[in-house]
C-alpha positions as CSV (number, residue, x, y, z in Angstrom):
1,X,0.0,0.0,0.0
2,X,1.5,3.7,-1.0
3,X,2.2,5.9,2.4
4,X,-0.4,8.5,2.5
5,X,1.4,11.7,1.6
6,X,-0.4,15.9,1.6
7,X,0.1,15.7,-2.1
8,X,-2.0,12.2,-2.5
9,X,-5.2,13.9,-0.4
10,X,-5.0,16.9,-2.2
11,X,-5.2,14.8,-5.3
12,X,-8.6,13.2,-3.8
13,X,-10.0,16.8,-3.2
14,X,-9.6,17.8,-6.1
15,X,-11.1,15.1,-7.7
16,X,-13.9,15.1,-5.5
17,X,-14.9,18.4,-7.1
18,X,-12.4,20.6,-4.4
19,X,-12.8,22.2,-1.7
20,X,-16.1,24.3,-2.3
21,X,-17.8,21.3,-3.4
22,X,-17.1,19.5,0.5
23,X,-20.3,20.3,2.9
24,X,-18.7,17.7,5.4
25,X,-16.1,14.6,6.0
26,X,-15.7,12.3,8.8
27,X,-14.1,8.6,8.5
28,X,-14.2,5.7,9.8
29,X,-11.9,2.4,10.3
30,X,-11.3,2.7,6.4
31,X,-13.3,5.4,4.8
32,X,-13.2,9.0,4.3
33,X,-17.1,9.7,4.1
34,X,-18.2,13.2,2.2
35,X,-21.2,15.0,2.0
36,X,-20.7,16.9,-1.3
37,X,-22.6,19.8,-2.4
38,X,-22.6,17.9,-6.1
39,X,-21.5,14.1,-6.5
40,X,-21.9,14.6,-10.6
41,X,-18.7,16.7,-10.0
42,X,-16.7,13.6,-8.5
43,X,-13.7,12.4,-11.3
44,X,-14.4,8.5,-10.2
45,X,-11.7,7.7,-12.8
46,X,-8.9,10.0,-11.9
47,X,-9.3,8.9,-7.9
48,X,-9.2,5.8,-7.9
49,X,-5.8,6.0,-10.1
50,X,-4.4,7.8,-7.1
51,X,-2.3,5.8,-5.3
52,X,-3.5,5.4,-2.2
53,X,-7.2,5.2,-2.9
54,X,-8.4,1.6,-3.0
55,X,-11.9,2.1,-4.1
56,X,-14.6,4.9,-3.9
57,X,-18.3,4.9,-4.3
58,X,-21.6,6.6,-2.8
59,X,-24.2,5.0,-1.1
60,X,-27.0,6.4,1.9
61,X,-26.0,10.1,0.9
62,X,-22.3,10.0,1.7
63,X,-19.6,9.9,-1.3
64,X,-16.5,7.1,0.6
65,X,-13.5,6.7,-0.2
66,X,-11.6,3.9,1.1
67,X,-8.3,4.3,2.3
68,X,-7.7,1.6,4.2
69,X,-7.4,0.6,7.9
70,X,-5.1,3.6,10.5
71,X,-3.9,5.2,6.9
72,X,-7.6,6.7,6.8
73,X,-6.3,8.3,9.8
74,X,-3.4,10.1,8.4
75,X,-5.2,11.3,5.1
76,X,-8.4,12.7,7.3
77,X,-5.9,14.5,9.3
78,X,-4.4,16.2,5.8
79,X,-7.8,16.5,5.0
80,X,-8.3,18.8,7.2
81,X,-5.1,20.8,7.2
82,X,-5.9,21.0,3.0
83,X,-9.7,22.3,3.5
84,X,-9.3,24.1,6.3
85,X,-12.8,22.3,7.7
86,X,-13.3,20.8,11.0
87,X,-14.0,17.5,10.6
88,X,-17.8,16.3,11.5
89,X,-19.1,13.9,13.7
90,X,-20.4,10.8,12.1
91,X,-23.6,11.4,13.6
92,X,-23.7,14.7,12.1
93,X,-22.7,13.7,9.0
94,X,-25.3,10.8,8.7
95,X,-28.4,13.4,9.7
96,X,-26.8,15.6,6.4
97,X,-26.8,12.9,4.8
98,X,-30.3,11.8,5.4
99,X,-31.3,15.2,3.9
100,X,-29.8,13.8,0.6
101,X,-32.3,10.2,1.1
102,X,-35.7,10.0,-0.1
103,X,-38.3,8.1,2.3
104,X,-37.7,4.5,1.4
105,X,-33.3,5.1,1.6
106,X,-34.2,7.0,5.0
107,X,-36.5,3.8,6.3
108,X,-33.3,1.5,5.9
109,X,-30.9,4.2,7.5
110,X,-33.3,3.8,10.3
111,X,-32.9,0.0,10.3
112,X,-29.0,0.2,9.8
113,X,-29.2,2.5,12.8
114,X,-31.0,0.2,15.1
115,X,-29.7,-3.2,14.2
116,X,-26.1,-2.3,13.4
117,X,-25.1,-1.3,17.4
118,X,-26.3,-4.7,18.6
119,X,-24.5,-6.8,16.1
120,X,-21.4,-7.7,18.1
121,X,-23.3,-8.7,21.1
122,X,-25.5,-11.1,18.2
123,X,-23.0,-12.1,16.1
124,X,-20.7,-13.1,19.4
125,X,-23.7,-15.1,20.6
126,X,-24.0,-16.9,17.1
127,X,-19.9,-17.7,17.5
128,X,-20.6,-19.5,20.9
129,X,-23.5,-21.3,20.1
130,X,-21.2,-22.6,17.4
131,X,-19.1,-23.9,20.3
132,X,-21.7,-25.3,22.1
133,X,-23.0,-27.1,18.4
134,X,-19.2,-28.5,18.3
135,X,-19.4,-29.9,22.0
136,X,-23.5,-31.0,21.9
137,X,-24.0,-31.7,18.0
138,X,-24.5,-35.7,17.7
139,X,-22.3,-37.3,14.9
140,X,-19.9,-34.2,14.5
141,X,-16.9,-36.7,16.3
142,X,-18.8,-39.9,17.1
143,X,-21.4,-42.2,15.1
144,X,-24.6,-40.6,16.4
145,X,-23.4,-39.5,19.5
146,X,-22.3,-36.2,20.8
147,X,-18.8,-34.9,22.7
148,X,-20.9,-34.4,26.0
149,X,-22.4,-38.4,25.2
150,X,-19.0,-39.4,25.5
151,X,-17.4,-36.9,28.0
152,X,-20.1,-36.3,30.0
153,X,-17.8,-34.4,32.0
154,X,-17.8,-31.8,29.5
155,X,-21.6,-31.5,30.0
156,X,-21.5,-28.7,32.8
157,X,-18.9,-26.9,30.3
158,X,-21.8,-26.9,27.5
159,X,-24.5,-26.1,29.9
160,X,-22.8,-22.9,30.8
161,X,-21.9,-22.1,26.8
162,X,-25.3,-22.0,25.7
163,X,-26.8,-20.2,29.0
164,X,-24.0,-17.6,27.9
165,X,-24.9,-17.6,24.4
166,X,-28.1,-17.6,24.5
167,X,-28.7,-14.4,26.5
168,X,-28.6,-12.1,23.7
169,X,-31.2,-14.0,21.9
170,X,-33.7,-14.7,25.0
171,X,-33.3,-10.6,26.0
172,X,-33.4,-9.7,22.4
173,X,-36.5,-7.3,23.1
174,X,-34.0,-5.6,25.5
175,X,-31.4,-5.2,23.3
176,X,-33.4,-3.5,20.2
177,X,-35.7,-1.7,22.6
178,X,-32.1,0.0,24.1
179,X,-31.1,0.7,20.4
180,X,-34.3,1.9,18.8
181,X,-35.6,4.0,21.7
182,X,-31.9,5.5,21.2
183,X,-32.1,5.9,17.7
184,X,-35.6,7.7,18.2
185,X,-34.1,10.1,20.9
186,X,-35.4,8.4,23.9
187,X,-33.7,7.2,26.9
188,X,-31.7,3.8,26.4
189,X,-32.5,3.2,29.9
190,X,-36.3,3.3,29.2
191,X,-35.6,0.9,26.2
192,X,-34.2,-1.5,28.0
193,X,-37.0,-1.7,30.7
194,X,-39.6,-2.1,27.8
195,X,-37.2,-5.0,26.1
196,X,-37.7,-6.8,29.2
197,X,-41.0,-5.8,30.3
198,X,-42.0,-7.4,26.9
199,X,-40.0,-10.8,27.7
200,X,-41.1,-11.3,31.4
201,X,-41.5,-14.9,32.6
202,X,-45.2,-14.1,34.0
203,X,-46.3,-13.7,30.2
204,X,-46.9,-17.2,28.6
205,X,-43.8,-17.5,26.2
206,X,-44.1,-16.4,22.1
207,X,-42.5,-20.1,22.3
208,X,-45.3,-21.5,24.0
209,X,-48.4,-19.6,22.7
210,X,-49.3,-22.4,19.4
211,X,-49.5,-25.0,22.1
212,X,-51.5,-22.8,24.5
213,X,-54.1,-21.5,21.7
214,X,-54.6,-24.7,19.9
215,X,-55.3,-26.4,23.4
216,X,-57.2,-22.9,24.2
217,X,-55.0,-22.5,27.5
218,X,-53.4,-18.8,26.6
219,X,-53.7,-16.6,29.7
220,X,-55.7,-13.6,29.3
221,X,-55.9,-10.3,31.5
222,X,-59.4,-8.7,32.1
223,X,-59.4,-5.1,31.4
224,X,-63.0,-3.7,32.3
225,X,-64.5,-6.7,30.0
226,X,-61.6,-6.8,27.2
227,X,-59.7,-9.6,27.0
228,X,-56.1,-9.3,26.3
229,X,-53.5,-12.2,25.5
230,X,-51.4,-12.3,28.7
231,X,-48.1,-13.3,26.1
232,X,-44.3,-12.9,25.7
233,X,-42.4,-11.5,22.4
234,X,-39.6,-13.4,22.3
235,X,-37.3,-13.4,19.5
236,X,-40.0,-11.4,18.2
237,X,-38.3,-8.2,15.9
238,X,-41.6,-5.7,15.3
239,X,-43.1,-5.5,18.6
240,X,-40.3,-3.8,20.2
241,X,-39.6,-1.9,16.9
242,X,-42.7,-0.3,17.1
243,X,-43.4,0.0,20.8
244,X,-39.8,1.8,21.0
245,X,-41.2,4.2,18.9
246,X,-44.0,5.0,20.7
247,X,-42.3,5.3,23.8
248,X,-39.5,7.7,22.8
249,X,-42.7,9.9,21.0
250,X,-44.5,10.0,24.2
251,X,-41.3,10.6,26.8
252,X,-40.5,13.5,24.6
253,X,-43.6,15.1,24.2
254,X,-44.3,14.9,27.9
255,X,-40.5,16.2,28.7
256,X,-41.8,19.4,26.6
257,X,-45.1,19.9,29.0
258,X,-44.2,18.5,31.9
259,X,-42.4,21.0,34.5
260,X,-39.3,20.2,35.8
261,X,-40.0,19.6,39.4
262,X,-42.3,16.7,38.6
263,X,-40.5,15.5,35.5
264,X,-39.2,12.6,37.3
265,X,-42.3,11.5,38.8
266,X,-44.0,11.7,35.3
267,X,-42.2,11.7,32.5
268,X,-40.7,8.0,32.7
269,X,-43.6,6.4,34.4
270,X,-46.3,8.1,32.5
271,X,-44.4,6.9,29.3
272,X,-43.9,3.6,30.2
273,X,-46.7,2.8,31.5
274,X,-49.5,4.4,28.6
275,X,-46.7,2.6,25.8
276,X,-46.7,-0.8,28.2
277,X,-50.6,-1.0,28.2
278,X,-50.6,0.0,24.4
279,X,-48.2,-2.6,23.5
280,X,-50.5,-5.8,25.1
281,X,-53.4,-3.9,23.7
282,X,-52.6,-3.3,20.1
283,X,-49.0,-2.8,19.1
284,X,-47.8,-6.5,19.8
285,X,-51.0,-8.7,18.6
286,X,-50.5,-6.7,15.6
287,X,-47.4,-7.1,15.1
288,X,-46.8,-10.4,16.2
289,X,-49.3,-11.3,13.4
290,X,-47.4,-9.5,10.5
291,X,-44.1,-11.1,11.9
292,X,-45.6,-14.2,12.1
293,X,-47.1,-13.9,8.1
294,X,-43.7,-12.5,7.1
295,X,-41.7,-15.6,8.5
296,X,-44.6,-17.9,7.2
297,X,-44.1,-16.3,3.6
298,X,-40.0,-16.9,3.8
299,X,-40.6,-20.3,5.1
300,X,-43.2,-21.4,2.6
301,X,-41.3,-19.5,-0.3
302,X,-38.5,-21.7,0.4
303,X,-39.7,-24.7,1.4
304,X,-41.7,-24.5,-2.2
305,X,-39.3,-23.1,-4.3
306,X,-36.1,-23.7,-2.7
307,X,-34.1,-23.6,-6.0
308,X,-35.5,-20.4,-7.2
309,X,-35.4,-18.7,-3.5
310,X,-31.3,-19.9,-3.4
311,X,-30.9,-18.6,-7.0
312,X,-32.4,-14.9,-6.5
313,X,-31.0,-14.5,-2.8
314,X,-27.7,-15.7,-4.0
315,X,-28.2,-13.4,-7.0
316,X,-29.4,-10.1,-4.8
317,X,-27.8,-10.2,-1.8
318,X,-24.1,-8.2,-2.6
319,X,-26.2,-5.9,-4.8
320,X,-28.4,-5.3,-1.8
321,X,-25.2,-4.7,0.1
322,X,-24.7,-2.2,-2.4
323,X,-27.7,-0.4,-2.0
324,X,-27.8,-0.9,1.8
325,X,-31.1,-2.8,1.2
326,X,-29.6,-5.9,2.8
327,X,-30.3,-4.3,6.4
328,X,-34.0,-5.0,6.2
329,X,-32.9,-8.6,6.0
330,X,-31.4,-8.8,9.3
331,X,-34.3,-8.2,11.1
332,X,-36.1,-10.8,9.0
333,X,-32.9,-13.3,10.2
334,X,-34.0,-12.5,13.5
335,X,-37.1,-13.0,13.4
336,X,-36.5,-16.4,11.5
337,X,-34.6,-17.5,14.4
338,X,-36.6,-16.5,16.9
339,X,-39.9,-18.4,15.6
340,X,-38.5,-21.5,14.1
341,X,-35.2,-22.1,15.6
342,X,-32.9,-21.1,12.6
343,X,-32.4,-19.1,9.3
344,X,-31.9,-20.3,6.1
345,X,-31.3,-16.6,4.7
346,X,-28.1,-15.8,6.6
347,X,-26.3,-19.2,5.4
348,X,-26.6,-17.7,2.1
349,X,-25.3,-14.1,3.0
350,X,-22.0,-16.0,4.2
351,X,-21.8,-17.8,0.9
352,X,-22.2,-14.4,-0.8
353,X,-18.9,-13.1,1.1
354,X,-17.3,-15.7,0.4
355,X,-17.5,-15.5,-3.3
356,X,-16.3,-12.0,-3.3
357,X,-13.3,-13.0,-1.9
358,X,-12.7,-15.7,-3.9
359,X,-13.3,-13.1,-7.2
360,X,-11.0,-10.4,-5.1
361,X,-8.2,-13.2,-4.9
362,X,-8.6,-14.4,-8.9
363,X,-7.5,-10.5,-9.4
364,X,-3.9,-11.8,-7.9
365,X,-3.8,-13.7,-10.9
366,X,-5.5,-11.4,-13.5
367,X,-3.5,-8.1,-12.9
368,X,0.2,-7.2,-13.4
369,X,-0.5,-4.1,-11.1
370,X,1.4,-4.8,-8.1
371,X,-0.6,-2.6,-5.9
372,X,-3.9,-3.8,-7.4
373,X,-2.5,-7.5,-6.2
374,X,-2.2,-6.4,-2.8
375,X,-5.4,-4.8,-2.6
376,X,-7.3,-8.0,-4.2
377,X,-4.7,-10.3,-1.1
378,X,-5.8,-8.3,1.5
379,X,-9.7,-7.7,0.6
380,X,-10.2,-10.8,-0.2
381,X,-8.7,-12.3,3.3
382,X,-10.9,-9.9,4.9
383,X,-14.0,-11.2,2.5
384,X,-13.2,-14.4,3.9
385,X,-13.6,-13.3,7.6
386,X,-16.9,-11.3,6.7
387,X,-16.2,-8.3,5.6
388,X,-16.5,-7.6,2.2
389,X,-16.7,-3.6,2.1
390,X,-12.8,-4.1,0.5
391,X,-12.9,-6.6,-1.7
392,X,-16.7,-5.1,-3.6
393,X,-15.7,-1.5,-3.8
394,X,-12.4,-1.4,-4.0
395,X,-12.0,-4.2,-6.5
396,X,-14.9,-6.0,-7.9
397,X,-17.3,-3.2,-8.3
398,X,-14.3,-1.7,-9.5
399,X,-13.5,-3.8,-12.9
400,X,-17.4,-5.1,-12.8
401,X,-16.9,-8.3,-13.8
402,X,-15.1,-10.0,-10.7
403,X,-18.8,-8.7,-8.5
404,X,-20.6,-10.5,-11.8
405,X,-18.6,-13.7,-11.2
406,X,-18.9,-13.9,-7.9
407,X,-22.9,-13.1,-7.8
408,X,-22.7,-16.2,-10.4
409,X,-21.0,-18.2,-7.9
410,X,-23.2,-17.0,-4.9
411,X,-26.0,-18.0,-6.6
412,X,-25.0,-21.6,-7.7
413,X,-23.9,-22.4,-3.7
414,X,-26.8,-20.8,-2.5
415,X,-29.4,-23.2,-5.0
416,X,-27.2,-26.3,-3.3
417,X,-27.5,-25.0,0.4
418,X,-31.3,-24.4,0.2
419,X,-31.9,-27.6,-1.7
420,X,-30.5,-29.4,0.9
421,X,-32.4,-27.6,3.9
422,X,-29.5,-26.3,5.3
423,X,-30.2,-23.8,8.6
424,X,-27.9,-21.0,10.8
425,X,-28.5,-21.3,14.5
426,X,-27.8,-17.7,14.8
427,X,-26.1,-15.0,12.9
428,X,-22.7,-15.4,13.1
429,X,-19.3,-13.9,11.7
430,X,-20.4,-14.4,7.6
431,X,-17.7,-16.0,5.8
432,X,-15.8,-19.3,6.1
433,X,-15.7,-19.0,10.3
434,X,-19.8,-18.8,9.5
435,X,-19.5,-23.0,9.4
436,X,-20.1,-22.6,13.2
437,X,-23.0,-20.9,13.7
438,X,-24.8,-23.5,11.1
439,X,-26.5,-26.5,12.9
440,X,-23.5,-29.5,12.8
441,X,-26.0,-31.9,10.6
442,X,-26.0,-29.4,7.6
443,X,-22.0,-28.4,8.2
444,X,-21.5,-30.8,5.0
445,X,-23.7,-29.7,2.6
446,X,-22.8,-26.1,3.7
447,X,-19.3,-26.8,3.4
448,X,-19.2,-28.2,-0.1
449,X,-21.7,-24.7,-0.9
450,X,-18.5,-23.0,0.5
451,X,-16.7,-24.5,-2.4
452,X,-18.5,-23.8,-5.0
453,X,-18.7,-19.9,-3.6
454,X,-14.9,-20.4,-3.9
455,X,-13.9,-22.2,-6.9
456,X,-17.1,-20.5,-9.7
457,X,-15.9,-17.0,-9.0
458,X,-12.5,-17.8,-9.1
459,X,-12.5,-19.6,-11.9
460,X,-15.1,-17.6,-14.1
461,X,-12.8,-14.4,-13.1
462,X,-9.6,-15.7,-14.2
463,X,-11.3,-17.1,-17.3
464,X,-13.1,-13.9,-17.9
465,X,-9.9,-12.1,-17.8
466,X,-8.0,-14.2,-20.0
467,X,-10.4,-15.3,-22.7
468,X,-11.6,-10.7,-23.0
469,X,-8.0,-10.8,-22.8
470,X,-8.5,-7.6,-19.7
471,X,-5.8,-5.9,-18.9
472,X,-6.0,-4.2,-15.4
């Protein structure tokens, strides 16, 4: 990678239309991030031929340049020596940037916002249930039996593991309500208290309640003749959504109105309380139903047309990544998990990662530019380990027809893992360390998908390369 010099950043200002045309910057691990007065004045071409520029494109209002990890650093502090602007918060530059959004790119900001925060504690739950699959999973070591069959001694070890991992997914309600009542300018606190208040073992479990209604034993609370379902949301995604909403709405209307001196007697218990009653009363039976219609119409989609659902989610998913579309999916993942047990949709979002790096590391191969090969090494690596954000913007997207191969080779894995019924336990890191969070009897037919997300995209790139005779 070239050192990051003055002369290289003012080489991306100016191609980014100059100084006037910069509202705002911020970075992050590897990005500079721009609000631009006018993005048709960006020379794409001439900035990614700088040298230390590893890609570039804009997406949810923000023009980014990557950099690349602590050299991002050292051109955002030129940056701002150059332009003579003080750099912006990233909160600050997100609300610009939402300014930029129509409704729809605004709704999946939102989403982003919300779901994004609470990723490591869910994607660190998903890596130790993989542990616990290892140690509990029958036939993974032994014909049909499992590590803690044969070590039973190892049984209080397991126990432990999945009480640990677990937790994030049993208290899931808590953790969205603390994000989303954040997101909507509430108190986190307050958010928390409704996550739980909506999980608390006196309600019949979400687990429970087909049993309980088809047996016609779900508990019911008596409010002055109107019956309402005494019942849990867990690993339910809408309820909370919604009722976090609600509550941050009402806190910070009553904060206005309320006076000071009583604003602690009022304000939190008055909004948790009227959004507590209105979430047993009307927000969560109605959600619960649309969460429950939405996870029946993924199921039956793929249990009916598992070919064609592998082919276009294969297909869609790195150009939703793209578009940032692929955040709504997440809280359908959840919501998967929490009502049957597992996900067939993330399995396939691993695959997809894994074929960009597999089209990154056919660039290696396909390109006499020695700093393109180190970009495609260490993007791909990083593909590999689930993060594709390198290896799709700063090479495949780049040339176009490495992304094409390796949507090709998503595709093709994907068909195979949904044919053969393969399910995720959780989300979990998505690329080739993903193999844990799938359930141990479907690590085979997920493994071999893993080589086809591999060897098509490589393949088809290299071949691509050679047969167009590309020079890059």
């Amino acid at each position: 990678m070239a050192k990051v010099t003055k002369k290289s950043v003012e080489e991306i200002v100016s191609a980014v239309g100059g100084t006037d045309n910069i509202e705002s910057v911020t970075h992050c691990v590897t990005r500079l991030r721009f609000i631009l007065h006018d993005e048709s004045k960006v020379d794409q071409e001439t900035l990614e031929n700088i040298d230390i520029v590893r890609g570039s494109f804009s997406s949810s209002g923000q023009y980014q340049v990557i950099i690349g990890q602590g050299a991002v650093e050292k051109a955002y502090a030129f940056l701002q020596e150059i332009t003579g602007k003080e750099g912006s918060s990233k909160d600050e530059v997100k609300e610009k940037a939402g300014k930029k959004q129509n409704a729809f790119q605004r709704f999946i900001r939102m989403l982003a916002d919300i779901f994004i925060p609470i990723l490591p504690a869910i994607v660190t739950a998903g890596l130790l249930l993989g542990i616990n699959n290892i140690l509990t999973g029958p036939g993974i070591f032994f014909d049909e039996q499992s590590l803690i069959d044969v070590y039973p001694q190892w049984s209080g070890i397991a126990a432990m593991i999945s009480v640990i991992a677990s937790a994030a997914f049993v208290f899931l309600p808590a953790l969205i309500g603390w994000s989303a009542v954040t997101k909507f300018g509430g108190s986190p606190l307050l958010g928390i208290v409704l996550g739980l208040i909506l999980v608390h073992p006196d309600l019949l479990s979400a687990y429970g309640y087909a049993d309980a209604s088809a047996a016609g034993e779900v508990p019911v609370w008596n409010l002055f003749g109107l019956e309402v379902e005494s019942i849990g949301y867990q690993g339910q995604v809408l309820p909370v959504l919604l009722a976090s909403y609600v509550l941050a709405k009402i806190e910070l209307y009553l904060k206005k109105r309320v006076p000071d001196v009583i604003s602690m007697l009022v304000v939190a218990p008055g909004a948790l309380l009227i959004t507590g009653l209105l979430s047993f009363i009307i927000i969560g039976p109605v959600t619960f139903a649309i969460g429950n219609a939405i996870t029946d119409f993924f199921v039956a989609t793929f249990d009916s047309f598992a070919l064609l659902g592998g082919l276009l989610y294969g297909l869609l998913y790195a150009p939703m990544v793209v578009t940032g579309l692929h955040h709504t999916f997440l809280a359908v993942d959840l919501q998967l998990i929490g009502s049957t047990g597992g996900t067939f949709l993330w399995p396939i979002l691993a695959l997809s990662n894994i074929a960009q790096g597999a089209a990154a590391f056919a660039m290696i191969l396909a390109t006499k530019d020695q700093n393109l090969r180190g970009l495609a090494s260490s993007s791909g690596i990083s593909a590999f380990l689930g993060v594709t954000e390198p290896a799709l913007f700063g090479v495949n997207l780049r040339f176009r027809f490495p992304f094409v191969c390796a949507i090709i080779g998503s595709a093709m894995a994907s068909m195979f893992i949904t044919v053969n019924g393969v399910l995720a336990t959780s989300i979990g890191v998505g690329g080739i360390p993903g193999v844990f969070s799938i359930f141990p009897e479907d690590w085979i037919p997920f493994i071999i998908g893993m080589v086809i997300a591999i060897v098509v995209p490589f393949v088809l790139t290299i071949t691509y390369a050679k047969v167009k005779k590309i020079e890059v």
